[in-house]
C-alpha positions, 0 to 999 in steps of 0.5 A, a space after each residue: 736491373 732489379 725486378 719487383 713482383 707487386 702482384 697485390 697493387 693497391 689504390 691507397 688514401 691518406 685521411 688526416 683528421 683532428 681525431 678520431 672517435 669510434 662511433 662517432 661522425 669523424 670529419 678530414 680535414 684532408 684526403 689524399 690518393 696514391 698508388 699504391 701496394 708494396 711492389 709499388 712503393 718498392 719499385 718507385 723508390 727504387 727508381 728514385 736511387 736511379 737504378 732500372 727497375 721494372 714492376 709487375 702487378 695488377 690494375 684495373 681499366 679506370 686506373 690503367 692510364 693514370 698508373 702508367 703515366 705516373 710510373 713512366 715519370 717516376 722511371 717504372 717498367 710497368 708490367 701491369 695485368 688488368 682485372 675486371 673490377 677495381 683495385 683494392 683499396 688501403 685506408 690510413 687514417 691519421 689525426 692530428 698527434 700523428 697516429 695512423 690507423 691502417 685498413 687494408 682491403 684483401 680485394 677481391 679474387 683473381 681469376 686463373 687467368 691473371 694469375 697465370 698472367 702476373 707469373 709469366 710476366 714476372 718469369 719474363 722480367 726475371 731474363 734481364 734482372 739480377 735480383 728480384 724482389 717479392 714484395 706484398 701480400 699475394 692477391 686473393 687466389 693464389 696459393 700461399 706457397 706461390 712466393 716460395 716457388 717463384 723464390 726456388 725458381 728464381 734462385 736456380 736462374 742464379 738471381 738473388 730473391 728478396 722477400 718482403 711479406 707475412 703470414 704463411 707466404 712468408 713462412 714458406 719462403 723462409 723454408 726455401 732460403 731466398 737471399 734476403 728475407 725482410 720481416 718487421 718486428 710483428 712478422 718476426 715474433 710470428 716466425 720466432 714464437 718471441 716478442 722483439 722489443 729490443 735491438 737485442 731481440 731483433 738480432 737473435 730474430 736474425 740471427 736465427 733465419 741466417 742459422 735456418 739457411 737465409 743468406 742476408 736476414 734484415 729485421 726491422 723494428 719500427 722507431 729502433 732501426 732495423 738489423 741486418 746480418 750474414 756471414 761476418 757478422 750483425 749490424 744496427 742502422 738507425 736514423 733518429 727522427 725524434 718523433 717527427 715522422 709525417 707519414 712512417 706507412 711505406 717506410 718498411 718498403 722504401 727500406 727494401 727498396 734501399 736493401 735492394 739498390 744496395 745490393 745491386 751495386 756491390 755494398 757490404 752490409 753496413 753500407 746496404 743497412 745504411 741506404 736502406 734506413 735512410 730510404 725509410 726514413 725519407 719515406 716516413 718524413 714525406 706526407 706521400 706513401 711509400 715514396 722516397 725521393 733522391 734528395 730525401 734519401 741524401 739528407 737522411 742518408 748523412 744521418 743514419 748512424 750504423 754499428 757492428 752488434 755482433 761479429 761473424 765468429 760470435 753470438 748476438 748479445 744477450 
């Protein structure tokens, strides 16, 4: 079983207009409500591949019932910790070209006592799954070295640890050497001091975090793919979507969640990358966010090439 911690659930809304004008009165032509975070988005997917999956994170009393319902169809051991208030909320914004603008809400702070609950929780999930993934921002009030514990925790009860956030967290993460660690091109510039803009530039990025102790580093570079990389060597998966992405907010997630299934089933890193790209792209080719289904995973998962970049015994090119 794979165990997700989306500790920061979020309620995410999806508004498509013509376009938008800043300090103007910008008019949707449609709004759409999800639930939402990276943990989420994570386990749903990861459900979806058809493996057990369960999901710890937050909620609030006008959301609890909902949010069950839908992870209970869609195959989710919900573990949720209610808070008083609401959820935050992440905005898109997309016109009418296909260009999204994202706001997300840090939310509001949790109190001890949730936070107390959301680490329990997972520590109780963690007893019957093999690998557990960090997934998200952490809510306001936790430490930015919570991940990295959780991850040293994690990796002395013999469990693989992946992790997906940014910042601090995930700088301190890195400096433990989780299993797997999953920036995106913006994240891994952030670690490096290095701008990536080219495939090149995402395997030197990987090729550092293996160097620095992470087993599987995987970097992902938006609309060029994404790069893995351990021991024998680097690979580039890619699936060509010709500029017809619907809705790309989520992909990078739904891409974890296809590194994780993956794993869980045993596959070398080229086959891992390649359930993984075709995850995130399903996910960008569907107006939901941060959902891939079974089918759209199939399809994409034909069209996703692979190639070796570099071998196990030799630099990353220049």
């Amino acid at each position: 079983m794979i165990a997700v911690a989306g500790f920061n659930t979020a309620i995410d809304r999806l508004i498509t207009l013509d376009r938008l004008v800043v300090g103007e009165v910008n008019r949707a032509s449609e709004v759409r409500t999800f639930l939402g975070g990276k943990g989420v988005h994570v386990a749903q997917t990861v459900a979806a591949l058809g493996e057990r999956v369960q999901l710890v994170g937050l909620i609030d009393a006008a959301t609890r019932n909902e949010a069950t319902r839908l992870m209970s169809e869609r195959g989710v051991l919900f573990h949720a910790v209610e808070i008083e208030g609401d959820l935050r909320s992440c905005l898109s914004i997309r016109d009418a070209n296909g260009h999204i603008t994202e706001i997300l809400d840090g939310g509001n702070e949790v109190p001890k006592a949730q936070r107390s609950a959301l680490i329990q929780a997972l520590l109780t999930a963690l007893t019957d799954s093999d690998t557990v993934v960090l997934s998200g921002s952490l809510p306001r009030g936790f430490d930015a070295h919570t991940y990295a514990e959780l991850a040293l925790h994690i990796g002395s009860a013999g469990k693989r640890c992946l992790v997906d956030t940014s910042g601090q967290a995930l700088a301190h993460a890195v400096a433990v050497r989780p299993f797997l660690v999953k920036p995106n091109r913006d994240e891994a510039s952030a670690l490096s001091g290095v701008a990536l803009s080219t495939v090149a530039d995402g395997v030197r990025a990987a090729a550092t975090l293996l160097r620095s102790g992470v087993t599987m580093p995987v970097v992902s570079l938006g609309e060029l793919g994404v790069i893995g990389i351990d021991a024998s060597g680097a690979w580039h998966a890619r699936a060509a979507l010709g500029g017809r992405a619907v809705n790309a907010v989520g992909s990078g997630d739904c891409l974890m969640a296809g590194l994780a299934v993956g794993l869980v089933r045993g596959m070398a890193l080229c086959d891992v990358l390649q359930l993984g790209a075709a995850c995130g792209a399903a996910n960008a080719m569907n107006d939901e966010t941060g959902y891939a289904s079974a089918d759209d995973i199939a399809y994409w998962h034909a069209r996703v090439r692979v190639e070796r970049v570099a071998s196990g015994n030799s630099s990353p090119p220049d």
